[in-house]
C-alpha positions in Angstrom: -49.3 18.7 9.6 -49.2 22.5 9.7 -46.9 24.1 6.6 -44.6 25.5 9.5 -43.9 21.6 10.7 -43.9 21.1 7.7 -40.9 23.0 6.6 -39.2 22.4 9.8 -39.3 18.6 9.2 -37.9 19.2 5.5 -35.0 21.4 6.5 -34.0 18.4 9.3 -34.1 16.0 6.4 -31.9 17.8 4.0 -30.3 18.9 6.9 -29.2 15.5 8.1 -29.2 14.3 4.2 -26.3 16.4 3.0 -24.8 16.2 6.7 -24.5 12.7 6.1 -23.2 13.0 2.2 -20.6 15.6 3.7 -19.4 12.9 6.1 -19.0 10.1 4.0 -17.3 12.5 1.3 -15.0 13.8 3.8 -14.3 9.8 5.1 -13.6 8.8 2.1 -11.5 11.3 0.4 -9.2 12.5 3.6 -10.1 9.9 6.5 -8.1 6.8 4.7 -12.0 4.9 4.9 -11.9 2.4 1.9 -14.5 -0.1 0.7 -13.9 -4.0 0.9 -12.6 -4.4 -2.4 -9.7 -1.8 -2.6 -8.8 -3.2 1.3 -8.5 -6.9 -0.4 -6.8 -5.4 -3.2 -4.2 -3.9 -1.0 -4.2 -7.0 1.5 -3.8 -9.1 -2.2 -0.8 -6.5 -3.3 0.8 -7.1 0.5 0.9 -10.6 0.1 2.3 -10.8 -3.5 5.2 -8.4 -2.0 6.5 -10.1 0.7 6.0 -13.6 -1.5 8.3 -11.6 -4.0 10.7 -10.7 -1.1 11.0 -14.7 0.0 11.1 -15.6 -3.6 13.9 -13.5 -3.8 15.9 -14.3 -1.0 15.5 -18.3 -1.9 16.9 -17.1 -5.1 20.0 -15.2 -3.7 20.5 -18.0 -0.9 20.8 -20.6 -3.7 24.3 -22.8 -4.0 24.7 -21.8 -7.4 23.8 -18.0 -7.0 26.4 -16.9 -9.5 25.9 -19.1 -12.0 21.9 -18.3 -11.9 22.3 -15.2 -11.5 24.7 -14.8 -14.8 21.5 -17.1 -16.3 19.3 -14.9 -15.4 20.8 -11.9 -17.0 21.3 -13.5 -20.2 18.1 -14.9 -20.9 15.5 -13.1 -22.7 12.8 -10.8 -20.0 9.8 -12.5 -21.2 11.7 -16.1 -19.8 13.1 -15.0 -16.6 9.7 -16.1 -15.3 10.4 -19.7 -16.3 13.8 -19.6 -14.4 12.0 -18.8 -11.4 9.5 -21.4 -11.7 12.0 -24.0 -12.7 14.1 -23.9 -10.3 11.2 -23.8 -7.9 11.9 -20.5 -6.2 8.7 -19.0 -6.2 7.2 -21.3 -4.1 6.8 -20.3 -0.5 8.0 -23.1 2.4 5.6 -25.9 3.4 3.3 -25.2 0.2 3.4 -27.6 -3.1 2.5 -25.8 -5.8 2.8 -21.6 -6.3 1.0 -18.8 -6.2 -0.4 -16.8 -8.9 1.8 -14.0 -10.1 4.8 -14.7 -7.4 7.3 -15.5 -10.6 6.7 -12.5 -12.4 7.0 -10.4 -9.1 10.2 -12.2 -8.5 11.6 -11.4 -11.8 11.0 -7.5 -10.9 12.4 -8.0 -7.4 15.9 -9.9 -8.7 15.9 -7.1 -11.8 16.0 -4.6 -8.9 18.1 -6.3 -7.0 20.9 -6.6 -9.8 20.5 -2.8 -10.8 21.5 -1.8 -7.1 23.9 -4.4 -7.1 23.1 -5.9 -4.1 
């Protein structure tokens, strides 16, 4: 291979090299691209939200609401998670047992939901 060729083929590589760094940088950071663990992340955080939401409204459409709700306030913040799972609110319809981390979520949405009042 002549040194002329030679150089040709070397600028091409870099060339196509940092072409190809640029693109993945510029994918990444401004073109919303995201690898398969923060996409599952965010698909897990979805889920755990709207379960939160349900949670919630089982909560407010309760018989009782009042008098849970006045429960709820007076107990301490590190229990409210037991109210939940106690009165079985944090399980979603047609499933058994609950998820992971919908009590706790609950507890934040019916804390926010009392602050606003509504």
């Amino acid at each position: 291979m002549s040194p002329e060729l030679y150089a040709k083929f070397m600028n091409g590589l870099f060339g196509f090299v940092a072409g190809a760094c640029f693109a993945m940088i510029i994918g990444f950071v401004w073109g919303g691209w995201t690898t398969a663990t923060t996409t599952q992340k965010l698909n897990d955080e979805a889920v755990l939200a709207s379960r939160a939401a349900i949670c919630v409204a089982q909560f407010k459409n309760a018989a009782n609401y009042k008098v849970k709700i006045k429960e709820f306030q007076g107990t301490e913040s590190y229990q409210r998670g037991e109210i939940i799972e106690k009165g079985g609110y944090d399980k979603m319809p047609g499933q058994e047992a609950a998820s992971w981390g919908v009590a706790s979520a609950c507890v934040a949405g019916l804390e926010a939901v009392i602050k606003t009042g509504t």
